[in-house]
C-alpha positions as CSV (number, residue, x, y, z in Angstrom):
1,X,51.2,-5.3,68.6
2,X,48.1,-7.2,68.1
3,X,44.3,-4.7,67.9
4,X,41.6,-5.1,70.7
5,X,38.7,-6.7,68.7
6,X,35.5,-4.6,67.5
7,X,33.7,-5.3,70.4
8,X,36.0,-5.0,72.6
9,X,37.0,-1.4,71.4
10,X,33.0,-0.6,70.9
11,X,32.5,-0.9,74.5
12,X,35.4,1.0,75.7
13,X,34.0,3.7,73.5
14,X,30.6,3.5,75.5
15,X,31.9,3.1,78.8
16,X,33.9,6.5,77.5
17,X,30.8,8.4,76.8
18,X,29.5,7.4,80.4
19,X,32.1,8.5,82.5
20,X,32.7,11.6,80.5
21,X,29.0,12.4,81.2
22,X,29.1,11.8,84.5
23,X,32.2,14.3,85.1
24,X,30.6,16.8,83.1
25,X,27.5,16.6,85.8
26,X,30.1,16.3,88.6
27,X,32.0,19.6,87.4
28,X,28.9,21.6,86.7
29,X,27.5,20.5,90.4
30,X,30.7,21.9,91.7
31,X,31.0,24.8,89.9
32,X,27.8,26.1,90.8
33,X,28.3,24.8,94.4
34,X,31.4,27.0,94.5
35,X,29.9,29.8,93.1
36,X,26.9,29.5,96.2
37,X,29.3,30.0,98.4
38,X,30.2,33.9,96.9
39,X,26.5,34.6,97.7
40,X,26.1,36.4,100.7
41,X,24.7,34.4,104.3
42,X,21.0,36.1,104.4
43,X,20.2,35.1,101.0
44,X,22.0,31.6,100.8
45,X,19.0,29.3,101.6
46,X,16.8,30.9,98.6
47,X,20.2,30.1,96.2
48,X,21.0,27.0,97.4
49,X,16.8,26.3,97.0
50,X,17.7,27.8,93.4
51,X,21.0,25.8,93.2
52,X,19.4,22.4,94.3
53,X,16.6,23.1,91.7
54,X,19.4,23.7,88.7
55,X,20.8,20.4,90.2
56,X,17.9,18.3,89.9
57,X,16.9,19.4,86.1
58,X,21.1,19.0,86.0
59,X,20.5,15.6,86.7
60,X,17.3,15.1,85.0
61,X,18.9,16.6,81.5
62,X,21.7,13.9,82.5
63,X,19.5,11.4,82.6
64,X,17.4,12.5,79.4
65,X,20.4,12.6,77.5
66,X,21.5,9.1,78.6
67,X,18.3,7.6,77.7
68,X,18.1,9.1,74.2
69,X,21.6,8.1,73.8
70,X,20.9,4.7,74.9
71,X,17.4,4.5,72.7
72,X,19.9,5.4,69.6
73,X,22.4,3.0,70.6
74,X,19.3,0.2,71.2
75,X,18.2,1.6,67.6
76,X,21.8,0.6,65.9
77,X,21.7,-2.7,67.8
78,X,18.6,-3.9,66.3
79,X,19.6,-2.9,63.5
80,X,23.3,-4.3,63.2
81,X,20.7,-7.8,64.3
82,X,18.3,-7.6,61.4
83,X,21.0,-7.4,59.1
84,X,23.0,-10.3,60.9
85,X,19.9,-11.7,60.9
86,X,19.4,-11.3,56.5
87,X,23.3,-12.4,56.2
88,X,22.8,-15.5,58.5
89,X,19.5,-16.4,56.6
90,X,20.7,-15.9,53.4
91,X,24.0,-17.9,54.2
92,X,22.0,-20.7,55.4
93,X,19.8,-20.8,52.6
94,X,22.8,-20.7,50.0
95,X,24.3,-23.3,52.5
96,X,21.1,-25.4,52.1
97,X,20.6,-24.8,48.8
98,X,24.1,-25.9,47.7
99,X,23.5,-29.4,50.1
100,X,20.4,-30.3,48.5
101,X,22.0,-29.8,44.9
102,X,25.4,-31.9,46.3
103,X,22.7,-34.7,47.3
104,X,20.8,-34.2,43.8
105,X,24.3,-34.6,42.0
106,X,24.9,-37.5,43.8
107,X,21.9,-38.9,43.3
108,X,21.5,-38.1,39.7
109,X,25.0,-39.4,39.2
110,X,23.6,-43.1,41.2
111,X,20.5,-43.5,39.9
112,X,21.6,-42.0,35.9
113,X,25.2,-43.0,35.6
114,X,26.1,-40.0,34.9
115,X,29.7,-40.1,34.2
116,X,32.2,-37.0,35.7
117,X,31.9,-34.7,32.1
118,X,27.9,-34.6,32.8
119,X,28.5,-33.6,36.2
120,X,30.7,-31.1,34.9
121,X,28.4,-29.7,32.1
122,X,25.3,-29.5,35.4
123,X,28.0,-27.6,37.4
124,X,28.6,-25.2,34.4
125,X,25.3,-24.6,33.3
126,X,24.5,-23.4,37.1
127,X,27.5,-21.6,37.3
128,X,27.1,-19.3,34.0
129,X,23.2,-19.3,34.9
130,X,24.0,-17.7,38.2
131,X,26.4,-15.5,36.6
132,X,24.4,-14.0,34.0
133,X,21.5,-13.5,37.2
134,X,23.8,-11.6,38.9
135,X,25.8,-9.1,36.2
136,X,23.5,-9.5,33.0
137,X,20.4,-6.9,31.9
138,X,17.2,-7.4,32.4
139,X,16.5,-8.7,29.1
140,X,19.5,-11.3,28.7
141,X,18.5,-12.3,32.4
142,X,15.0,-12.9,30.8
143,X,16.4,-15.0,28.1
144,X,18.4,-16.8,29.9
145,X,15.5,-18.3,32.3
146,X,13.3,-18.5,29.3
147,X,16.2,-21.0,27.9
148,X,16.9,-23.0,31.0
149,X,13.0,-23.2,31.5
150,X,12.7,-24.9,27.7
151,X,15.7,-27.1,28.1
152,X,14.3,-28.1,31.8
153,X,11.0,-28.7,30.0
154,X,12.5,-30.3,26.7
155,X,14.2,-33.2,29.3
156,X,11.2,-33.7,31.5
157,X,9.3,-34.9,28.3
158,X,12.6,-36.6,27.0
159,X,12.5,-38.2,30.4
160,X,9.1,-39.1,30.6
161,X,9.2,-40.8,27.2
162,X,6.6,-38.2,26.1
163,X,6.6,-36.2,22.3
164,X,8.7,-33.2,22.4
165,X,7.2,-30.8,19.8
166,X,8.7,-27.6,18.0
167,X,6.7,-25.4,15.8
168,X,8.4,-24.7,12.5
169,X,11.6,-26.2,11.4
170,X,13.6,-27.5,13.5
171,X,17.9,-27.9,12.2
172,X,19.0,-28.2,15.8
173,X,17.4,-31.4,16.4
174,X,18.3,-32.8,13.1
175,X,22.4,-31.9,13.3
176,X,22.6,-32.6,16.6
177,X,21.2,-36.4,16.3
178,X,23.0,-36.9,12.9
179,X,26.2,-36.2,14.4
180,X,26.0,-38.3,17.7
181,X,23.9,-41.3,15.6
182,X,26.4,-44.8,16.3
183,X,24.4,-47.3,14.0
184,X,22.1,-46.2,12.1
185,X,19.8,-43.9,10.0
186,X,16.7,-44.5,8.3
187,X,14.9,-42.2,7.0
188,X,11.9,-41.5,4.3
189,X,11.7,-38.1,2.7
190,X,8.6,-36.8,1.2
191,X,8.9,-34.8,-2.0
192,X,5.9,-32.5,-0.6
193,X,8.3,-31.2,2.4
194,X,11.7,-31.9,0.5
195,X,10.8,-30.3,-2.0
196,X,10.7,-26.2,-3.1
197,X,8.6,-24.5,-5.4
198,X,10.9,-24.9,-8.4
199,X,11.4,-28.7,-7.8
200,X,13.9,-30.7,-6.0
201,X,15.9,-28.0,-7.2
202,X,14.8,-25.4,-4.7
203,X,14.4,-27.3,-1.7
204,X,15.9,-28.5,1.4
205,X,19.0,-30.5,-0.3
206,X,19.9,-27.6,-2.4
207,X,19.8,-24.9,0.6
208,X,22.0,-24.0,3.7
209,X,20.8,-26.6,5.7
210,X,20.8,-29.4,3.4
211,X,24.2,-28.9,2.2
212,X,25.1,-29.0,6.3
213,X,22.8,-32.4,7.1
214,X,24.5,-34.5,4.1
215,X,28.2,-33.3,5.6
216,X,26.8,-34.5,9.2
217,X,26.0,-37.4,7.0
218,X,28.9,-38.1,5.0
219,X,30.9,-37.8,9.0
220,X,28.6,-40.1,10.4
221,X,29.4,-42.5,7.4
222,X,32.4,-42.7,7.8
223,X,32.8,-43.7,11.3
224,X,30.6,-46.4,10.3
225,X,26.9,-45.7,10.9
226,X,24.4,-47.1,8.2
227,X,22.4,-44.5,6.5
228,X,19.3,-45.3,4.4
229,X,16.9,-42.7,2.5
230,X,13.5,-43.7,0.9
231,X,12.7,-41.0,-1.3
232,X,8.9,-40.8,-1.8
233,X,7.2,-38.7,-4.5
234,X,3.9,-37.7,-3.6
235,X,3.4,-34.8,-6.2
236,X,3.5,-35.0,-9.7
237,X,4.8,-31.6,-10.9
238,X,8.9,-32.2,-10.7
239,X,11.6,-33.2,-12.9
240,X,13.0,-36.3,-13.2
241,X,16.3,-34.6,-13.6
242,X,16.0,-32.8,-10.7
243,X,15.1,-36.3,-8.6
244,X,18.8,-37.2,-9.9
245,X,20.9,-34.7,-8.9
246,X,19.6,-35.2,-5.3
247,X,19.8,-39.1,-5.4
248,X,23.6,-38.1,-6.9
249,X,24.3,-36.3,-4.2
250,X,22.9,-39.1,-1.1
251,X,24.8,-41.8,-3.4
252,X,28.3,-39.5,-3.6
253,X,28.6,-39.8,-0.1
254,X,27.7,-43.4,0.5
255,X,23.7,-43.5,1.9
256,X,21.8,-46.0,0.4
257,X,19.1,-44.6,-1.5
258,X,15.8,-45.7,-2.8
259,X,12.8,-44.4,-4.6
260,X,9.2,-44.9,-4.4
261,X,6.7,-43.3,-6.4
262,X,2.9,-42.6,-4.5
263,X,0.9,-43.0,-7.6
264,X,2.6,-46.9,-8.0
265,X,1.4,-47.7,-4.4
266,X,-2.3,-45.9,-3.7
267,X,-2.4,-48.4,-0.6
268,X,0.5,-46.6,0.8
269,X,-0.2,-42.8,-0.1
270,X,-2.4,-42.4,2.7
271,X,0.0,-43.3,5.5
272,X,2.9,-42.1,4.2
273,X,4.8,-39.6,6.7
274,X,8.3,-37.8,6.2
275,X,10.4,-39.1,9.6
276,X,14.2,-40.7,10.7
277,X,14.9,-43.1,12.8
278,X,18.2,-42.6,14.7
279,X,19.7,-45.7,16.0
280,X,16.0,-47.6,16.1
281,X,16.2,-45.5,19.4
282,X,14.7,-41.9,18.9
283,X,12.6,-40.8,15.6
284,X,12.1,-37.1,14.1
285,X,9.4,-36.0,12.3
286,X,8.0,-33.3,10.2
287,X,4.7,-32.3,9.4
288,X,3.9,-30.9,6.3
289,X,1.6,-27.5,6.4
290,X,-1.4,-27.4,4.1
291,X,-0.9,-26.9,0.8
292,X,-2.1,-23.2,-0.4
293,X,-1.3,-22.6,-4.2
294,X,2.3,-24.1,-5.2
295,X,3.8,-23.8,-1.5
296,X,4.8,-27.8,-0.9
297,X,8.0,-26.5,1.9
298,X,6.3,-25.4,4.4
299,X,6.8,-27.0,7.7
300,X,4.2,-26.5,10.4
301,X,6.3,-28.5,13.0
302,X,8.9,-31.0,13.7
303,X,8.2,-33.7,16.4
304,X,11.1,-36.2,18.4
305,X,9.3,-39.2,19.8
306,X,10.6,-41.0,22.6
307,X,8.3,-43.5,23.2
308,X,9.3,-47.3,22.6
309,X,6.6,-48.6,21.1
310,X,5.7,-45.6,18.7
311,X,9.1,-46.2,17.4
312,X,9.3,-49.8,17.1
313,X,6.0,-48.6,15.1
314,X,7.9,-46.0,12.9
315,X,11.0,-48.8,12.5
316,X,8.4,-51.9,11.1
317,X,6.9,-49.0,9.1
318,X,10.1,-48.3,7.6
319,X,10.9,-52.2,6.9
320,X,7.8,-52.4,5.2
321,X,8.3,-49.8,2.8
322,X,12.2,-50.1,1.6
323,X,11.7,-53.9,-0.3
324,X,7.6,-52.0,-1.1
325,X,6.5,-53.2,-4.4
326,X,6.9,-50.4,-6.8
327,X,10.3,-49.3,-5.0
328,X,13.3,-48.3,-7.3
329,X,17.3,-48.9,-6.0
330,X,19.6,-45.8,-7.0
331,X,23.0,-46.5,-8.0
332,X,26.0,-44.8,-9.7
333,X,27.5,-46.2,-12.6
334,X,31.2,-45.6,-13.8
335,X,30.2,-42.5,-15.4
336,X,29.0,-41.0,-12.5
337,X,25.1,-41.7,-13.8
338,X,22.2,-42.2,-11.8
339,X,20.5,-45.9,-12.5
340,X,17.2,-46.9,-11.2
341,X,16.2,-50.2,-11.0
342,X,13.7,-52.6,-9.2
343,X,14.2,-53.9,-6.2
């Protein structure tokens, strides 16, 4: 048997309440109009003066009653409106919101190409965004915006063909554009950033890192990108043996490797920079801290440039400098030996 809807059974509710008001004035009227009639006939008027009186505040109670009832039933009304009100609001805005991010997919994937696994990766990232907003802490919630806002901010810049900057060291960067490279890498490495303390020994190709960049490089080798390092030595306190073992372990793997020494080519020195070139298309570079004591590592930040015409700059700089007079070619023999010899 099929229910009477809410409002339906709300107002037979409230038309119960009336009519059982209304006999309970009824009933009381006649109860004390009966009882007038007990009193004897020389003193009826001043009762039924008295009974009229009881009547009228009867009536007037009735009618209090009715309006307070009313007044709290006006009160849960507005109410149940405000919040249909929020809900409807709130809807809509969700509605609207989710429109105007349909239209911004669409027009991203017009006006960017993007193909369906980009549109994907958008619809994820706002999914688990709105996920962690609505069940993480305060603190992950925190981090969470504090990462969307840097990746939001790190492809504006990409975008607008502006520098994107990160202070320190960044591996992220470097991994990341080593593994997705299709043609080539070019790259000059500065003994004063490449280097540790110790030597070659105790620098980047000997630690975490380094061991992870040359497998990133051996990959991308071996699906067929071109890989070329100029290593530059700009300070005079390290080993030639430890200059080998690093060349030995660029030339296991297949990079072409070269060496050019500062002090052969003073016209140089002073615009020499450590930086790659990924695919003639993107360049990273680091920037060396000042030198305090015997610290040479230190890296006070690591820029990607975007701009076209700063890397065409970075790309003629590079072709200058591999054939550079002074520059030595690394090779392995049969022994496993490292040979320099001119260009």
């Amino acid at each position: 048997m099929p229910q009477p809807r809410p409002e339906v059974r709300t107002a037979r509710k409230g038309h119960r309440r009336l009519a059982g008001k209304i006999l309970i004035s009824l009933a009381t009227a006649l109860v004390v109009l009966a009882f007038s009639t007990l009193v004897p006939a020389d003193r009826r008027p001043e009762v039924l003066w008295i009974t009229g009186t009881a009547l009228f505040i009867g009536g007037a109670m009735f009618v209090v009653l009715h309006l307070l009832d009313a007044e709290r039933q006006s009160d849960r009304l507005v109410r149940a409106i405000d919040d249909h009100r929020d809900q409807v609001v709130e809807k809509l805005t969700e509605g609207f919101s989710r429109i105007r991010l349909d239209n911004e997919l669409v027009d991203l994937r017009t006006v960017s190409q993007l193909d369906p696994a980009e549109i994907n990766q958008i619809v994820e990232l706002i999914h688990y965004r709105t996920r962690i907003a609505r069940e993480a802490t305060p603190l992950v919630r925190g981090f969470a915006r504090a990462e969307v806002d840097r990746l939001t901010e790190q492809l504006r810049r990409i975008g607008d063909r502006s520098d994107v900057t990160y202070e320190g060291e960044d591996r992220e960067w470097l991994l990341l554009l080593t593994r997705i490279a299709h043609h080539s890498i070019r790259a000059t490495s500065l003994s004063s950033i490449d280097a540790g303390v110790r030597g070659f020994d105790g620098g980047l190709w000997r630690g975490e890192l380094g061991r992870r960049y040359l497998g990133r490089q051996a990959q991308a080798i071996h699906r067929g990108v071109q890989i070329q390092r100029l290593f530059i030595i700009d300070r005079g306190d390290l080993t030639e043996q430890d200059l080998l073992n690093d060349l030995r372990l660029h030339l296991e793997i297949g990079v072409e490797v070269r060496v050019l020494n500062a002090n052969d080519a003073p016209q140089l020195r002073e615009t020499l920079r450590d930086f790659i070139i990924f695919d003639e298309e993107l360049s990273f570079q680091s920037t060396g801290a000042p030198m305090v004591g015997q610290h040479y590592a230190s890296i006070m930040d690591t820029t990607l440039v975007t701009n076209h015409e700063r890397i065409r700059s970075r790309v003629e700089e590079f072709n200058n400098l591999w054939p550079a007079p002074g520059v030595q070619v690394a090779t392995l023999d049969a022994d496993g030996r490292v040979l320099l010899s001119e260009v």
